[in-house]
Structures are given as structure tokens and as C-alpha cells.
C-alpha positions in Angstrom: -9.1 -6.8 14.1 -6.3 -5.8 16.7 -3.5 -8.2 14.4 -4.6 -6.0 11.7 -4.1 -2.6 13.3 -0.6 -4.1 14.7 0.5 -4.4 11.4 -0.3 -1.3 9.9 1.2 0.8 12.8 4.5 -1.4 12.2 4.5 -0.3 8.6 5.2 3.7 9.4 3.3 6.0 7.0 4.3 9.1 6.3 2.8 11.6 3.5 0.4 14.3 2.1 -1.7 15.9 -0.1 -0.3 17.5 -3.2 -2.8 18.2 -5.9 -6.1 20.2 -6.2 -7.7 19.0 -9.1 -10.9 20.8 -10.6 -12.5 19.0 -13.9 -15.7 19.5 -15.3 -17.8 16.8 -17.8 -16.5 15.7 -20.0 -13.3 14.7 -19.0 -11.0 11.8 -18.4 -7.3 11.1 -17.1 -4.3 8.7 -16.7 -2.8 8.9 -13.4 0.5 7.7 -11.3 2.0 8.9 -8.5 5.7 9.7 -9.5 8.2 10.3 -6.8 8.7 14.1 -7.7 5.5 14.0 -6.4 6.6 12.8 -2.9 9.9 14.7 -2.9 8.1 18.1 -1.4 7.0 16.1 1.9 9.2 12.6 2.6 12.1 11.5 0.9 11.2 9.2 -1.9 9.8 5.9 0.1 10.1 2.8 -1.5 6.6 1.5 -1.2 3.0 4.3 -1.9 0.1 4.1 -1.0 -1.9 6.7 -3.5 -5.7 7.8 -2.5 -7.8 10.4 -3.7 -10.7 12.3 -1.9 -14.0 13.3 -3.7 -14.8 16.9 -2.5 -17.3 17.7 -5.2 -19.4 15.7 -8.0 -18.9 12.2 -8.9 -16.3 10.3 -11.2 -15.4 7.0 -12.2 -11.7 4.7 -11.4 -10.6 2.1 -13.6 -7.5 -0.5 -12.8 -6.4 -2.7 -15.7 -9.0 -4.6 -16.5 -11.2 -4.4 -14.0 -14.7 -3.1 -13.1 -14.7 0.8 -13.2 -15.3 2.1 -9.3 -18.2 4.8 -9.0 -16.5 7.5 -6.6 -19.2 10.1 -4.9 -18.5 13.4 -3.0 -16.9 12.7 0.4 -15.6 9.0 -0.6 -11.8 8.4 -0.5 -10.4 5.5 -3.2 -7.1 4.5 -2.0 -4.6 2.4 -4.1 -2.6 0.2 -1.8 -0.2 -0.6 -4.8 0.2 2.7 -6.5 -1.5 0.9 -9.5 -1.9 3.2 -12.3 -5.1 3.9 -13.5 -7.5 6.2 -15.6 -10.4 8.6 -13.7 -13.0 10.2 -15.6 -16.6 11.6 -15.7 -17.0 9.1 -18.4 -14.2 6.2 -19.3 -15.1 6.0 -23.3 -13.7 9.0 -23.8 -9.7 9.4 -24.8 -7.9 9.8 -21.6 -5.4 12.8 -21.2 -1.9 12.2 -18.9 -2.6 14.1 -15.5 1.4 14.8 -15.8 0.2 17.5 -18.5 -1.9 19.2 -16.9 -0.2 20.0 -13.4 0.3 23.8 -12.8 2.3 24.3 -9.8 1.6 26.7 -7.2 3.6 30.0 -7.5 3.3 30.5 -3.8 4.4 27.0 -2.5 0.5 25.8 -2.1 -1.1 22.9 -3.7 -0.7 22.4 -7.0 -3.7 22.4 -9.3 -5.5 20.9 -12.1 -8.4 22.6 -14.1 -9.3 20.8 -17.0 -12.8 19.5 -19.0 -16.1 20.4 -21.3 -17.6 23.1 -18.8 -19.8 20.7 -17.5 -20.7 18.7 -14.3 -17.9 19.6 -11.9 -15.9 17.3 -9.6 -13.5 18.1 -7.4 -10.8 16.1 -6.2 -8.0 16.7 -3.4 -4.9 13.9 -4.1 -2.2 12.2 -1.9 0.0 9.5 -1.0 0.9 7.6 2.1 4.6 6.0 1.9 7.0 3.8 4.0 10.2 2.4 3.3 9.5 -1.5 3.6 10.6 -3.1 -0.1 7.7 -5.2 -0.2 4.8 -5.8 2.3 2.6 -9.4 2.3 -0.2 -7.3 4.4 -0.4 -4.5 1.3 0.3 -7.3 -1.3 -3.2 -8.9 0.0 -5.4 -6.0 -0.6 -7.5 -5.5 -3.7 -6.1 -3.1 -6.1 -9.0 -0.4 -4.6 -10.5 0.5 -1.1 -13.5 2.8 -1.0 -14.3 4.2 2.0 -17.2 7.1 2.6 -15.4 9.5 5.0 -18.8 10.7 6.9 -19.9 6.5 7.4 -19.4 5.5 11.5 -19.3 7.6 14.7 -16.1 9.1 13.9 -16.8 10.0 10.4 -18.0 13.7 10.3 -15.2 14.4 12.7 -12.5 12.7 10.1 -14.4 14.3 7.7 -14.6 18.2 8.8 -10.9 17.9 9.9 -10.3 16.5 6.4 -11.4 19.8 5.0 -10.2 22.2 6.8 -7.0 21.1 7.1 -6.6 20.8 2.8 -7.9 24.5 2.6 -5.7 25.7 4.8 -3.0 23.9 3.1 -4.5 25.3 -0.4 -3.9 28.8 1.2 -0.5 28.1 1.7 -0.7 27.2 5.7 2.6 25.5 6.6 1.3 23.4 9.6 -1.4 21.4 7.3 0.6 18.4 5.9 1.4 16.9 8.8 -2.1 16.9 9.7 -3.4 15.6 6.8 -0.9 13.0 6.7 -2.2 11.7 10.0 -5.8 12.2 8.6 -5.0 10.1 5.5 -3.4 7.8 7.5 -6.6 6.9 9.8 -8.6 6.8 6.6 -6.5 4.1 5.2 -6.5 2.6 8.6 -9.9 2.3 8.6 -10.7 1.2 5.1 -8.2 -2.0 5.8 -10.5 -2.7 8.8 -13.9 -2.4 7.3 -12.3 -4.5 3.4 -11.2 -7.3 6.6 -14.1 -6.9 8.7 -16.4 -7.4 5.3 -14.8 -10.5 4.4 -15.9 -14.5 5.4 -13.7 -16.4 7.5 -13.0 -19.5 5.5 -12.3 -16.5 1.9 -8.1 -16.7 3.3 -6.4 -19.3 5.9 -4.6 -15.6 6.3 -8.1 -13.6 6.9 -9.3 -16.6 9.2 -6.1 -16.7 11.1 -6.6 -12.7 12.0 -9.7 -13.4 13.8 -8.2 -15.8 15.9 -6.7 -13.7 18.6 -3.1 -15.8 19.4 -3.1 -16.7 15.5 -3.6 -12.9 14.8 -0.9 -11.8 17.0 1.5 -14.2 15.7 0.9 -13.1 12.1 1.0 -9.4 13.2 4.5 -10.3 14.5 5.7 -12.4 11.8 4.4 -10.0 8.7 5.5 -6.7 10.6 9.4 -8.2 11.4 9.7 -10.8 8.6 13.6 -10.5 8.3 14.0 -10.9 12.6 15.1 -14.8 13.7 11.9 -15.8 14.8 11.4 -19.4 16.1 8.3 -21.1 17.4 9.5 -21.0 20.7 9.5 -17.2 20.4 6.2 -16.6 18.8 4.9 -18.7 21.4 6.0 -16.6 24.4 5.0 -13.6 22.5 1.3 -15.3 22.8 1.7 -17.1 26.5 1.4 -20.3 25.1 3.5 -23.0 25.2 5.3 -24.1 22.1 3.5 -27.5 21.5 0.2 -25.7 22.5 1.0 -22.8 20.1 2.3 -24.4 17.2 -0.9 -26.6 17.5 -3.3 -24.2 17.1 -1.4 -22.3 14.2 -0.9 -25.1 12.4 -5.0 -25.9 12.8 -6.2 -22.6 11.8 -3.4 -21.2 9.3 -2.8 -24.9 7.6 1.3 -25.1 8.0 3.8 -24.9 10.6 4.7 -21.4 11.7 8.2 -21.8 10.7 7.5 -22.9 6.9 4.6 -20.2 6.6 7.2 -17.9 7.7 9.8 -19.2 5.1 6.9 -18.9 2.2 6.1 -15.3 3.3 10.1 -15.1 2.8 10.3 -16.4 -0.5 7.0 -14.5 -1.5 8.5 -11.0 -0.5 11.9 -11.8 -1.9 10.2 -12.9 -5.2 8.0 -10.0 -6.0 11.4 -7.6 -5.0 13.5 -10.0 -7.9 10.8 -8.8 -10.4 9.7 -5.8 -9.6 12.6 -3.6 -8.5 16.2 -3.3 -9.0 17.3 -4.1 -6.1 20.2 -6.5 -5.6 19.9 -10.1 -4.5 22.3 -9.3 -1.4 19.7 -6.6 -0.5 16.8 -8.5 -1.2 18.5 -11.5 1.2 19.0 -9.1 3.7 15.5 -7.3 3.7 14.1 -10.6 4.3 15.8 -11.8 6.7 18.6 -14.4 5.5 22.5 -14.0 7.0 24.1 -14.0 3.9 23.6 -13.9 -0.3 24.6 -17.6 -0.6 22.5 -18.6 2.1 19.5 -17.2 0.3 20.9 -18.6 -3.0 20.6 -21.8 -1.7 17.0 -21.6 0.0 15.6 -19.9 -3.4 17.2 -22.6 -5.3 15.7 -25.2 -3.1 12.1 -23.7 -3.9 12.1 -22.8 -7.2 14.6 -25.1 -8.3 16.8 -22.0 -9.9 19.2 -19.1 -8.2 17.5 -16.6 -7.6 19.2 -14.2 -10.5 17.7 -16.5 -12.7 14.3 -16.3 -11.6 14.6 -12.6 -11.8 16.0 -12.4 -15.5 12.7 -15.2 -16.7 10.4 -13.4 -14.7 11.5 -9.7 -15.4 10.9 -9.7 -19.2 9.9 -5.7 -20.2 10.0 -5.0 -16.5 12.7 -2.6 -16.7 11.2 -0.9 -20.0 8.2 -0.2 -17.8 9.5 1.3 -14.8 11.5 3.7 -17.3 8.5 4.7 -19.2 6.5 5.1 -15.5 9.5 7.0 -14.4 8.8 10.9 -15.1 5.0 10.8 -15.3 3.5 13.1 -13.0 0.1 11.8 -11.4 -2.7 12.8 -10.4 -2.7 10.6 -7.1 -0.1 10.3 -4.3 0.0 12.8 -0.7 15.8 -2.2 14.0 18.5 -3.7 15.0 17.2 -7.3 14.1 19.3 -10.5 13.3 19.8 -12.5 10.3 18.8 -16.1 9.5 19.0 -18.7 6.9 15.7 -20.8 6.6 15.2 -23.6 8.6 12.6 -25.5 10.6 12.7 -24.6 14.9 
């Protein structure tokens, strides 16, 4: 599990808490995390990370079309992708946007939600954990929810207590909590990624199996946390003391390609998702993962997927942009190095 905790202290989290919501049953919400709900803590990152921690009661989280996730007092859900998605006491019921029910704290404390029948109450402290990587293969392999009970392990009713006293002291208006529970947050999330990994079978991902192999793990910890640097094989083996013929062996054997292609896949992986789901330029995209130049990446995509990348973006990006506008604005109930530049090749 150590290739797994490289990458995530590569990926530089920062965060909070921002919302104190109180609901009694019935009740049922939309949530998103927007970025005016970041703006009090970090600049807007590009990628969140939103969680929420049960305090009180017990509710139920939906994504899409998935199973709804039972949530008890001290669990944490955390949504690697920001997805959104709809939290209730009940899910059959009509769901109300969270973004309408936000009162803001006249004093500069949490914000709050109260809202519901009068019934059953829960109680729900939200946040968000950000960085400002475009788009991350490690995040991009995690289901859509963790769970993770706070008080579970040696460490938990440490994590836990700290948990707590650091949000009401922030709900009083105490200036040094944030950073606290930023940190906090962060070795929950931490922690959830190690138990989803540590839960799943060797042979479920070549990627999985590969972390458990200590030289394969590194060399994916290294590749996934400095995708855009000019790796070759002869480099990722010195980072693992092996010798190239010895290393490329044994990462070829476990992963089930070269290093140097998987690294080109991961490339073409990242810079696809960026083409459909942001705005970003191509020349930025080609930079952010690692390619010298904007025709040197229009000629590797092209190679791939048999069109220019612009192209790919404009058949794969229908209603995209309607989306993000009508995402744009909503209000949530979650949130809170010098390297080179290569074209694709074979070392």
C-alpha cells in the first residue's frame, strides 16, 4: 500500500469544511459542490474531492443510477469526482436544491442548513478536498463513493474526537480550525483509498495487482504522480534499483504492457477525459500531459484515435458545455515542478 500513499501525497490537498447542515425526516436534497463554495478557503482548484460527515442520525446517498449508500452517525462518504448526487432520509420523496437552502453565517462561521418534517434528525458537517492537477488516473479509478466509519481501527477515535472538536470550534467562529480540519479530512480520505485497495482481489485490475508488487508499485506511483515528466525505462528502473532489462521484465509480467506504452495510454487517457470534460485548450492539455509541443500531441492523438484531437473533443463533447453552465452557480451541500516535455515514443 506504500505506491498508493505516494500517490496521494503527490496530489497536494488542500480544503475544509463549510456547511452545518441540520434536517429532520422527511427530507431529501440535490447536492454539488460549486466553487463559491471553495473560494472562502483555497482558490478555486481544478479538481474536488467532496465528503460529508454524519454527526447525527442516519441518511441515504444516491449517484446516478446507482445503489443508494446507507450513511450512519460517525461515517464519512467521500466523492472522489465531485459527482452530484441526491441525500435524503428517504429518496422517494421530491428532492429540494441544497443551493436554496444555504443561510450564511452573519459572523463569518459555518454556514447552515435547517430544513425537514420535524422528524428523525440528522446532522451533517460538509467539505471538500481540492488540488490543481486537470485530471488524475489514481482519482479517475475510484468508485463514485468511499465510506469509511471514522471510529473503525486504532487510530479511529482519535481521528474521530479531533474531528469534532475541531468543526465546533470552527462553528463558533474559531479562526485556527480549517486548517485542521483540512488535514483531518485529508487523512480520512487517505485512509478510505487504502482500505477501498486493501479490500480489493489482486487479479480485479492489472493496475490494483501491480500496487501490490512493491518495484511495480513504486514505478506506477512515479509514473501516475509525474505523468507529463520524460520518463524512460531506463529511469524508472534506477528509481527501483533494477536494471532496465530486469525492470522492464517484471512490469511488463505483472502490469501486461511495456512501461513506456502504459505510460503513453495513461497519456492519452488523461488528455481524453480533459478534451471532454473541460474547456481547456489542446495546447494546455498537451502540455499538462506531458508532450513538447501542440502538433506533437496532434500527431500522437491522431495516431490513436485515428482523428486530431479537436475533433475528438467536438464528437465527444455533445451537451457537455450546456451542463457545466447549468452546474455552474448551484450551491451544494458537499465540498470543505520544473519538469520537461516529451512527445510519445518507445525508450
Amino acid at each position: 500500500m506504500d505506491a498508493i500513499l505516494d500517490m496521494m501525497r503527490t496530489m497536494r490537498l488542500t480544503g475544509g469544511i463549510f456547511l452545518d447542515a441540520d434536517f429532520t425526516a422527511p427530507w431529501c436534497v440535490t447536492a454539488k459542490v460549486g466553487p463559491e463554495d471553495c473560494s472562502p478557503f483555497t482558490p478555486e482548484p481544478r479538481h474536488i474531492i467532496a465528503y460529508h460527515y454524519i454527526t447525527a442520525g442516519r441518511c441515504l446517498l444516491k449517484v446516478g443510477n446507482q445503489p443508494p449508500v446507507p450513511v450512519d452517525r460517525g461515517e464519512i462518504v467521500v466523492l472522489p469526482r465531485n459527482d452530484g448526487h441526491v441525500l435524503g432520509s428517504a429518496l422517494n420523496l421530491r428532492p429540494v436544491g441544497a443551493e436554496h437552502l444555504i443561510q450564511a453565517a452573519p459572523d463569518g462561521g459555518l454556514a447552515k442548513i435547517v430544513y425537514g418534517g420535524g422528524g428523525e434528525r440528522t446532522q451533517i458537517l460538509c467539505g471538500f478536498l481540492g488540488n490543481d492537477l486537470p485530471h488524475n488516473a489514481f482519482i479517475a479509478m475510484l468508485p463514485s463513493v468511499l465510506k469509511l466509519n471514522v471510529s473503525d481501527g486504532a487510530s479511529g477515535g482519535w481521528i474521530e474526537s479531533s474531528f469534532r472538536f475541531a468543526a465546533k470550534e470552527l462553528a463558533e467562529g474559531q479562526a485556527k480550525s480549517p486548517p485542521i480540519l483540512a488535514k483531518l479530512a485529508e487523512l480520512l480520505f487517505m485512509e478510505a483509498v487504502r482500505r477501498y485497495f486493501a479490500s480489493q482481489p489482486p487479479a480485479a485490475h492489472a493496475w490494483t495487482a501491480g500496487l501490490q508488487d512493491p518495484v511495480v508499485g513504486r514505478a506506477l506511483g512515479l509514473l501516475h504522480g509525474q505523468i507529463s515528466r520524460r520518463w524512460t525505462t531506463e529511469d524508472l528502473a534506477r528509481e527501483t534499483a533494477l536494471s532496465r532489462s530486469a525492470f522492464a521484465e517484471r512490469f511488463t509480467r505483472v502490469i501486461g504492457e511495456p512501461p513506456m506504452r502504459y505510460l503513453a495510454r495513461q497519456r492519452f487517457e488523461q488528455a481524453s477525459a480533459q478534451l471532454k470534460d473541460s474547456s481547456d485548450s489542446v495546447a494546455r492539455i498537451a502540455f499538462d500531459v506531458g508532450y513538447e509541443s501542440e502538433a506533437a500531441f496532434n500527431r500522437a492523438f491522431r495516431r490513436e484515435y485515428g482523428i486530431p484531437p479537436a475533433a475528438w473533443r467536438r464528437e465527444n463533447s455533445v451537451g457537455k458545455a450546456r451542463c457545466a453552465r447549468k452546474d455552474r452557480g448551484k450551491r451544494s451541500l458537499a465540498p470543505s515542478s520544473n519538469q520537461p516535455r516529451s512527445d510519445e515514443r518507445e525508450r
